[in-house]
N, C-alpha and C positions, 0 to 999 in steps of 0.2 A: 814569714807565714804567721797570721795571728793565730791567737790560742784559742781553742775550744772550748766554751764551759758547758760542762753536762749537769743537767739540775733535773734533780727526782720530784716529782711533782705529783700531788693526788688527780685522777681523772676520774670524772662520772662516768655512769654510763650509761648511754643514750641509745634507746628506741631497741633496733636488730643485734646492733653491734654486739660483742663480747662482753660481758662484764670485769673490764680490767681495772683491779685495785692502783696500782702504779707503773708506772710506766719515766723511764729515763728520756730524755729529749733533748738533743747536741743543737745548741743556737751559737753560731759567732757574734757576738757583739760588738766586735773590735773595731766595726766600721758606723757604729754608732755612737753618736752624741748624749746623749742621752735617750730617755724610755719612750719618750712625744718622736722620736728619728725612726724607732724599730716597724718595720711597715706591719701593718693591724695586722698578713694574714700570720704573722707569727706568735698574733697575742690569742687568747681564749676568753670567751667569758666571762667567763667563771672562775678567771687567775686572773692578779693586779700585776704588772712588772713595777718592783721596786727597787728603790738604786742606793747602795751604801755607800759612803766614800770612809776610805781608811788612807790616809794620808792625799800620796796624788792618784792610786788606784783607785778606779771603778770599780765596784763591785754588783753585778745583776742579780736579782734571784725573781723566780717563780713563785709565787703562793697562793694560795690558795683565796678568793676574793671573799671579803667579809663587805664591807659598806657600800665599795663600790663593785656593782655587778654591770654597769652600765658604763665600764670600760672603753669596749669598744664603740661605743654608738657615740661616747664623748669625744673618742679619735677621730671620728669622722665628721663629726661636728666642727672639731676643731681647724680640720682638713676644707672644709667648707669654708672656714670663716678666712683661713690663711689664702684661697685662692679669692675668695672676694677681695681681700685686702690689696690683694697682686694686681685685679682688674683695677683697682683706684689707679694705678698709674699709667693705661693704657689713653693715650691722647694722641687724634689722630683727626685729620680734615683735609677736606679739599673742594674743589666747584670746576666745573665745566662747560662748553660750550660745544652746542650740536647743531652740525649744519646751522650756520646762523651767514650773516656778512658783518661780524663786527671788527670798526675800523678802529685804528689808535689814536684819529682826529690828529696829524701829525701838525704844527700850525710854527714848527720852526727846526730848521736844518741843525743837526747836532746838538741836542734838545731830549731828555729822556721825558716818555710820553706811559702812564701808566696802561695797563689793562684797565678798563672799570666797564658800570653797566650803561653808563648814560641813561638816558630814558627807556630803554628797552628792558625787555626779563628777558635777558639772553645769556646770562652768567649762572648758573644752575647751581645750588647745593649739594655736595655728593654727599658719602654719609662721613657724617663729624660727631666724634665724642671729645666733648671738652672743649675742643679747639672752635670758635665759631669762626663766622663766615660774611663778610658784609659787602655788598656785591658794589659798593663805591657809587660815585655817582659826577657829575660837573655840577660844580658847585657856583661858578661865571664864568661863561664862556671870554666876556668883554668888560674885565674889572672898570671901576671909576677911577681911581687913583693909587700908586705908589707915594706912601705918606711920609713924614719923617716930623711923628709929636716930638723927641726927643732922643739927645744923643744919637749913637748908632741905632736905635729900633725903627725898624720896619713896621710899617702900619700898612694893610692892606683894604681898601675900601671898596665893596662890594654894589653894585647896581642894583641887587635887590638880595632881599635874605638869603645869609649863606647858611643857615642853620647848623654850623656845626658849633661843637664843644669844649672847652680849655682840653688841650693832649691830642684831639686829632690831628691827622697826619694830611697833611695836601703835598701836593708838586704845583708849582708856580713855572708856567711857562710862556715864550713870547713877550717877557717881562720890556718895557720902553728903556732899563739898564740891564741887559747884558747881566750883570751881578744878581738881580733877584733872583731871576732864574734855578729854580734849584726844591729839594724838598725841604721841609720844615713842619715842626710843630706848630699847633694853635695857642693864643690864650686872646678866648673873647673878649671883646670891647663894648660890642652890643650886637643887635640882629643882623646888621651891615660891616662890622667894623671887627677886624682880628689883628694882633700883632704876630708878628713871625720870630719862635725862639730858636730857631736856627739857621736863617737867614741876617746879616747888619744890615742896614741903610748902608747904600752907598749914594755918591752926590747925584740927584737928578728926580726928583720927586716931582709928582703932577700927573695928570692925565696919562694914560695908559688903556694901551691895547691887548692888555696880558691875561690873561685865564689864567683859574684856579680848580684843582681836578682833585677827589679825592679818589685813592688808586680802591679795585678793588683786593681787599685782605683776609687771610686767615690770622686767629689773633690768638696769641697762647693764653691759659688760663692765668688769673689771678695769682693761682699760689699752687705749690704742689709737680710742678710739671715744667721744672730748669732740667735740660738736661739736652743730649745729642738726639737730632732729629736730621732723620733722611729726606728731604725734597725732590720731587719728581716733574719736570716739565716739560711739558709736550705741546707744540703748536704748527696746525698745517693750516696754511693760507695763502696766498694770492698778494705777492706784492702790487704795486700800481704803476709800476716800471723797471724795467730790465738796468743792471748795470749798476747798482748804487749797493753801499754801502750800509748792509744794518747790523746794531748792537743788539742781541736780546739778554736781561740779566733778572735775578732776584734780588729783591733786596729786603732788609730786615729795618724796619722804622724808615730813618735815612740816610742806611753804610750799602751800598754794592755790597753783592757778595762774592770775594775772587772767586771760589771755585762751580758759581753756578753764573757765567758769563760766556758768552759767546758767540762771534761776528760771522757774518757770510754776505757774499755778494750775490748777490738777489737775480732769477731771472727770469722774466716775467708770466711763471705757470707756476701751480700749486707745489707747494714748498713744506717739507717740514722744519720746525724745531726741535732741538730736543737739550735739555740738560738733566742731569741729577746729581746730584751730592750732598754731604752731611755735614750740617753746620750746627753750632751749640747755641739755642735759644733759651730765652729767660723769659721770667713773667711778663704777660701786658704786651710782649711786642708782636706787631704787625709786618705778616713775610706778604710782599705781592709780587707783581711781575712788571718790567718797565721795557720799552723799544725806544731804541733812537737810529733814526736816518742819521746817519754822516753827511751823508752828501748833499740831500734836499729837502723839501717838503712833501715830496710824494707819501702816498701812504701805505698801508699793509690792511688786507683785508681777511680778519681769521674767521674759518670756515669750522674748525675744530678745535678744542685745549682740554687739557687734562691736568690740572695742575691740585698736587697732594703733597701733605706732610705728615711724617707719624714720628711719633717720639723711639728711639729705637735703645735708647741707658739713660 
């Protein structure tokens, strides 16, 4: 049981009340850290809580306030500024789709095919602090070429501007080898022209029927906001045929993520998805959502989505 300290303290007296010269008043301290821990209602105006140390003991007393009278107004102040500090780390986003028919454009069997917007505003902003929200987009449906300037790099050569930026993120699919196939970062070459840093060259360079898709993403901030985050997905829609085999997963840049993965055999009437789980995200990176048929080309046509992330440590 902690100890009680009783401390005689001078008290004014105010307004109806009594005029009481002093008065004793029993506070446990024992569960406090220091004088900034003791909650304001047990502080007074008109009294400063000061702390002596004699060796490893704490010592509290009561006294009576000389310079600072505005005690308690700077606890609360400070109480203010401690919970703004706390909202600094709330990061939190997501985007959705309403009653819409957005498809995954499936254009090869076993094949991961991002979410994004295509040409439509059918991917909708929910509410995001910190975390933005880029609703993706087809960046060539009908590439020109799988290149190969040098060694193992990949050069992908676009039929008309692909505007994107050195560090974007695409998925390469329908590739003319089999190996391109897959996601990767960018680093520009020029308005038409990107190499692929995580994709190699493998032998078979030249013309190509392959598309290039950047998936739509929530993207963590810059700085400030590594840490464990809960993801939530949710998707109901309309396969395009009964019987086949689909992947739905998240994934973080361009790693799957085990615990937010999950298959079912499709039949052909309005279907949910659903996953959630918590994974540890760091700066700059980009969480979206990808589908892959197993089995064929047919498509998936989403009717609904609900896809969120918040930071939760």
């Amino acid at each position: 049981m902690a100890n009680e300290i009783n401390i005689g303290v001078q008290i004014k007296s105010h307004g109806p009340w009594p005029d009481i010269s002093k008065m004793f008043v029993g506070f446990d301290f024992s569960d406090y850290a220091n004088k900034e821990a003791i909650p304001v209602e047990l502080r007074f105006k008109d009294m400063v809580v000061f702390e002596n140390l004699s060796g490893t003991v704490k010592e509290y007393q009561l006294k009576t306030a000389t310079a600072d009278e505005n005690f308690v107004e700077t606890t609360k102040i400070d109480k203010a500024t401690q919970a703004a500090k706390a909202a600094e780390g709330i990061s939190i986003g997501g985007f959705y789709a309403y009653d819409q028919g957005l498809t995954f454009g499936i254009t090869k069997a076993d094949t991961i095919h991002p979410v994004l917007d295509g040409t439509e505003a059918v991917l909708l902003q929910g509410y995001n602090e910190k975390i933005s929200f880029n609703a993706g987009k087809v960046v060539d449906a009908n590439i020109t070429a799988e290149a190969n300037p040098s060694a193992d790099l990949l050069e992908i050569e676009c039929s008309a501007v692909h505007g994107l930026s050195d560090g974007d993120l695409v998925v390469l699919t329908n590739m003319n080898n089999a190996a391109h196939d897959g996601t990767t970062k960018v680093t520009v070459v020029n308005t038409t022209k990107f190499t692929c840093d995580d994709i190699d060259y493998v032998a078979g360079a030249g013309a190509s029927a392959g598309s290039v898709f950047m998936p739509a993403f929530l993207q963590i901030p810059a700085s400030g906001s590594d840490g464990a985050y809960k993801i939530d997905l949710s998707i109901t829609g309309t396969p395009g045929a009964a019987g086949k085999n689909w992947q739905f997963a998240v994934y973080v840049d361009n790693s799957i993520q085990d615990p937010l993965v999950t298959e079912i055999t499709t039949i052909a009437v309005l279907t949910n998805i659903s996953l959630t789980g918590i994974v540890l995200l760091a700066a700059n990176q980009r969480v979206w959502v990808s589908a892959k048929n197993i089995t064929d080309n047919s498509d998936f046509t989403i009717s609904y989505m609900s896809f969120s992330i918040h930071k939760i440590n």
